[in-house]
N, C-alpha and C positions, 0 to 999 in steps of 0.2 A: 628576349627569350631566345634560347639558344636552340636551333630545330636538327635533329637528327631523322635520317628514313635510312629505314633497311627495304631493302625489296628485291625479289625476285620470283622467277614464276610459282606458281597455283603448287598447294601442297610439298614443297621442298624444304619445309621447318621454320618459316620465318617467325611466326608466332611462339612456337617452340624456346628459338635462343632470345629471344624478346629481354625477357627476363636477364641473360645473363647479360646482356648491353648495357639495358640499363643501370645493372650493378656496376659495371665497368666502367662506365662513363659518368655514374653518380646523375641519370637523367628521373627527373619526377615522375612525367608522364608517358603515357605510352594513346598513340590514337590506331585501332585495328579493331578492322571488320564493322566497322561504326558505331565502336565504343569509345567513352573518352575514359581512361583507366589512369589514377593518379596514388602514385604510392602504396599501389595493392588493393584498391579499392575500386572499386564502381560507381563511377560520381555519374556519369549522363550518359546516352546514347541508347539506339536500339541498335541489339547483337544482329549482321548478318545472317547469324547462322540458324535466327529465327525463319528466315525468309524462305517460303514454301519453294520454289525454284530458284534454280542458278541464277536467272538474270535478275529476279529480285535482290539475291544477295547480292550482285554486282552495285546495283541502284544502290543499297545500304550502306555498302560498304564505302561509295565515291560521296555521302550526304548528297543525293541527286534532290531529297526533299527537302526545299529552302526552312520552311518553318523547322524540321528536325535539327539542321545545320547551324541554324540559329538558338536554340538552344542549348548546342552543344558548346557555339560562342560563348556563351553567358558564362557555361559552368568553365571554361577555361580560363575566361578574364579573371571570374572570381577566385577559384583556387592561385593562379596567378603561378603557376610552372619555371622555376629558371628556365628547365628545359625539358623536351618534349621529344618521343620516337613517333615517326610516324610509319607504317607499313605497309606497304603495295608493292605489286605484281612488275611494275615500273616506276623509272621517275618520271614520267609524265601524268602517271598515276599520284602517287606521293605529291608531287607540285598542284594535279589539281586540288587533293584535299588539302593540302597549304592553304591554298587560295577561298577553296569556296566555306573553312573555320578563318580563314583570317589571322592565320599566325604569322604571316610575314610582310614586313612592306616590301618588300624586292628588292632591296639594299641586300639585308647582310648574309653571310656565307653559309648554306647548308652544307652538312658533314653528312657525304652519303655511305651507308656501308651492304656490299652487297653478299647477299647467303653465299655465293660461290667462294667467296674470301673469308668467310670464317666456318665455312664445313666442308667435309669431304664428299667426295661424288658417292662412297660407299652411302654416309648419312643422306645425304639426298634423295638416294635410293631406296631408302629405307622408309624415308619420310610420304615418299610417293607410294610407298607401298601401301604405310597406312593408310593413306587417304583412299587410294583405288582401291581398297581391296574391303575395308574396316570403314570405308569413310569416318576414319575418325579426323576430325578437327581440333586443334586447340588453340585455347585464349591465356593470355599472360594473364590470369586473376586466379585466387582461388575459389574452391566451389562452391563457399558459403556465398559468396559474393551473387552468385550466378541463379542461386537456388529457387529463386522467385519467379526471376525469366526465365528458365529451362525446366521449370517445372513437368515431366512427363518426356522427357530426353535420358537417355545414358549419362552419364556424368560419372567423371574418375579423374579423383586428383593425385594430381602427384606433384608430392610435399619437399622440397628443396631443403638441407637446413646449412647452406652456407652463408644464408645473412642474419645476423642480431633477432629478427623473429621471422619465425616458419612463415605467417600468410604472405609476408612479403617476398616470399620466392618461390611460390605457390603457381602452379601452372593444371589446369584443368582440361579435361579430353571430353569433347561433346558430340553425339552425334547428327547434326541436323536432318531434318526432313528431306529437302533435298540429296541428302548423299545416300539415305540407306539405300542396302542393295537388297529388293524385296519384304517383306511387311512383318515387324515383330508383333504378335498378339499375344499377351497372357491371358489366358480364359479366366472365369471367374471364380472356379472352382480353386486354379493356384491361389488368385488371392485369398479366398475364402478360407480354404486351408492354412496358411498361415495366421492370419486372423485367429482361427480357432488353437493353434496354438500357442499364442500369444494368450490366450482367456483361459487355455489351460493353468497355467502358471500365474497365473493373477487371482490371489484371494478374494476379490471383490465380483468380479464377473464369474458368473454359476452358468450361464451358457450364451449360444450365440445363438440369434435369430434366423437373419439374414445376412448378407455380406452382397454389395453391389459396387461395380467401381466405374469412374468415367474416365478410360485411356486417353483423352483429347490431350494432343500434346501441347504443351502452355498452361495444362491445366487440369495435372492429373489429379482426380479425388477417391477416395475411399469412402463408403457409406458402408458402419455396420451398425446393425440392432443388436443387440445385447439384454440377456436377464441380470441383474447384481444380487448380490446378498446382503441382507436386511444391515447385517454390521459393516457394509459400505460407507464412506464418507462421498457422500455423490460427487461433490465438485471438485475435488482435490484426487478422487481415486479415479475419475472418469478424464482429467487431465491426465494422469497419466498412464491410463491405458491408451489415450490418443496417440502419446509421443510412441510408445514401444510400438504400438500397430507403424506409425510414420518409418519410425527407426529397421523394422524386422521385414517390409516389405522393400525397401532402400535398399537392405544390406543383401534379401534373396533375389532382386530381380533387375537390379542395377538401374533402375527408374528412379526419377525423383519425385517424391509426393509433394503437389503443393496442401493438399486439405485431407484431415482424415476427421471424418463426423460420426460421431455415435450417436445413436437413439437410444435412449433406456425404455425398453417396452414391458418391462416387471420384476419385481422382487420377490424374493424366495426367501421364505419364511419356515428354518428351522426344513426344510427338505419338502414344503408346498408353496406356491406360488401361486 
């Protein structure tokens, strides 16, 4: 397997032109922030950028936990990579995760390439800006990929289309726990109100109950109660009032929903219920 590392300090885009390396180099894999990403995809690892503090991401990031790092073996042996990016802060960094996934016997040659030799100080500056200023972060995958683990995070893709197909050159903006600056809350009332216009517009739902939702990041949900009407199809219209609630709180508040649960708590019969 042929190993590639880019690296350079915290926040200066390396995850950013990830992407374009790999197209350049024709490499399969990508290993950052303690994911194992293979051809656009998300085969193994837990995301850094889940990790509640800095130093936990650091931990994430180097597989400091043997059983995590060992899984992440597995899924590499089995997809079986020509070749492979890895991304860190340095190359002592990059050589440890070499070592503690197991991708090199110490013979053959690494090809290292560093962010100051493919971007300008202006970009750098820019990169760091995001991160101090936006903590935004990003991962070489797209954000369907992501959607399960960042569940209750920001998330915004941004969609490449100079390879053969779009998710493969798909790069996603997250913002982890550790980085916000100060505390985002949407009250319930915003959800709620969306909610209810979403039911406006749906022949089957005649009104909304209640509306409650649980922010926990990892594990945003939506809980509403709902009245339908009688000419409802319950499982097939209450499917998809779930998705447009999913889809209309995504699109207003830049969160991602992992669950949206309806309760049906009455039917309205001809204009009584």
């Amino acid at each position: 397997m042929e190993i590639w590392t880019l690296t350079g300090p915290s926040g200066t885009g390396k995850s950013f032109r990830a992407i374009d390396i790999t197209q350049k180099y024709d490499i399969d894999g990508v290993i950052d922030d303690g994911l194992f990403i293979y051809r656009g995809t998300v085969v193994e690892g837990e995301s850094a950028k889940l990790a509640a503090t800095k130093v936990g991401a650091i931990k994430a990031a180097i597989f400091n936990d043997p059983k995590k790092a060992e899984t992440v073996r597995k899924s590499i042996r089995k997809k079986s990579p020509d070749s492979i990016l890895v991304l860190g802060t340095s190359d002592e960094m990059t050589d440890l995760i070499i070592e503690r996934l197991g991708l090199s016997d110490g013979k053959q040659e690494i090809h290292r390439i560093y962010i100051e030799d493919i971007t300008t100080e202006d970009e750098r500056s820019e990169a760091k800006t995001q991160r101090e200023n936006y903590g935004k972060h990003v991962i070489p995958a797209p954000a369907l990929e992501l959607k399960r683990s960042f569940a209750g995070y920001f998330l915004d893709s941004l969609g490449l289309f100079k390879g053969r197909f779009r998710h493969q050159n798909e790069k996603t903006v997250v913002r982890p726990s550790f980085s916000y600056i100060g505390e985002y809350v949407l009250s319930e009332k915003v959800i709620s109100d969306i909610v209810k216009l979403v039911a406006e517009e749906d022949k089957a739902i005649s009104g909304v109950i209640m509306v409650t939702q649980d922010p926990s990041p990892g594990n945003y949900v939506v809980n509403a109660a709902v009245r339908i009407t009688s000419a409802c199809s319950l499982w097939d219209d209450m499917q998809r009032f779930q998705q447009k609630v999913k889809d209309a709180v995504e699109q207003m508040t830049a969160f991602n929903v992992a669950e949206v649960n309806v309760e049906v708590r009455g039917i309205e019969y001809h204009g009584r219920y």
